[in-house]
C-alpha positions in Angstrom: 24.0 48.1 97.8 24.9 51.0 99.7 28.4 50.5 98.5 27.5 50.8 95.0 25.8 54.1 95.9 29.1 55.3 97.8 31.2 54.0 94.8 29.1 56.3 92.2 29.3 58.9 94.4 32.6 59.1 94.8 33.3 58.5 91.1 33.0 62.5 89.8 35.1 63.1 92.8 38.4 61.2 91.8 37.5 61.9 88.0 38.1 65.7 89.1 41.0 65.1 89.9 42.3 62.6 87.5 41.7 65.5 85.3 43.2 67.6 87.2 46.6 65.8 87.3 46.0 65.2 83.2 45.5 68.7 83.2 48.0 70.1 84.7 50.6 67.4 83.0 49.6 68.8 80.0 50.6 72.2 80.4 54.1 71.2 82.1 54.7 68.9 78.8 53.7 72.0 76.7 55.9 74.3 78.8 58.8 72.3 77.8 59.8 73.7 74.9 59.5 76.9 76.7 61.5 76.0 79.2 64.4 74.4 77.0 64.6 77.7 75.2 64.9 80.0 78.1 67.9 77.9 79.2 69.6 78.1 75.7 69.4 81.6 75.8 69.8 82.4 79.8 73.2 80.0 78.8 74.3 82.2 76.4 74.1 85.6 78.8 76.1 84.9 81.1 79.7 85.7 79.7 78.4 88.4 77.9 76.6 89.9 81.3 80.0 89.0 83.1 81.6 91.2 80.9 79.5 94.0 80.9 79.8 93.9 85.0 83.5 93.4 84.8 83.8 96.4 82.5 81.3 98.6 84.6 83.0 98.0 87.8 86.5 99.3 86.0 85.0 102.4 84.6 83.3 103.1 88.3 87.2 102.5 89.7 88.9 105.1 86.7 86.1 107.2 87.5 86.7 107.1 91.6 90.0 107.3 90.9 89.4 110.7 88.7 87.7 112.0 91.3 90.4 111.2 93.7 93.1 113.3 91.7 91.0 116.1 91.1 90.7 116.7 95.3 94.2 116.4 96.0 95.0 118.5 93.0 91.8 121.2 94.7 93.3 120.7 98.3 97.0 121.5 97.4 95.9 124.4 95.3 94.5 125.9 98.3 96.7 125.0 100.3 99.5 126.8 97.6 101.5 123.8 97.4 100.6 122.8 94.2 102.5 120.2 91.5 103.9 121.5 88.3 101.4 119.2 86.6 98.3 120.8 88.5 95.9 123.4 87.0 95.2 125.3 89.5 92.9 128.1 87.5 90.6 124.7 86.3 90.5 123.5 89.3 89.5 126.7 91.3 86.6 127.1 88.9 85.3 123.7 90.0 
């Protein structure tokens, strides 16, 4: 007898969490669709995303490398060596 008490007892216990589990199945198996779409479009990004970085890092270079001409053309203006391609009034007013 006892047992059958112990058994109902027990009984809203696992049905918790056999709902639980049902629950929580349900939501993965709705999420699916979700998750199938995110991957077709994530899928797609990539080489466009590569691209973008590949052509950010070569503007960041021209630009470091800009910048690299423009101080050797300031240092050898002040130093009054400068090259026949150098503006030394533009650069001075740098």
């Amino acid at each position: 007898m006892r047992i059958a008490y112990l058994s109902l007892a027990a009984v809203p216990l696992l049905s918790g969490c056999v709902v639980g589990t049902v629950a929580k199945t349900a939501v993965d198996v709705a999420m699916v669709p979700v998750h199938v779409a995110t991957a077709g479009v994530n899928g797609a990004l990539p080489s466009q995303r590569k691209e973008d970085e590949k052509r950010g890092r070569e503007l960041r270079r021209q630009d470091e490398e800009r910048g690299k001409q423009v101080r050797l053309a300031q240092d050898r203006c002040r130093k009054g060596r400068p090259l026949p391609t150098d503006d030394c009034a533009a650069v001075a007013q740098r």
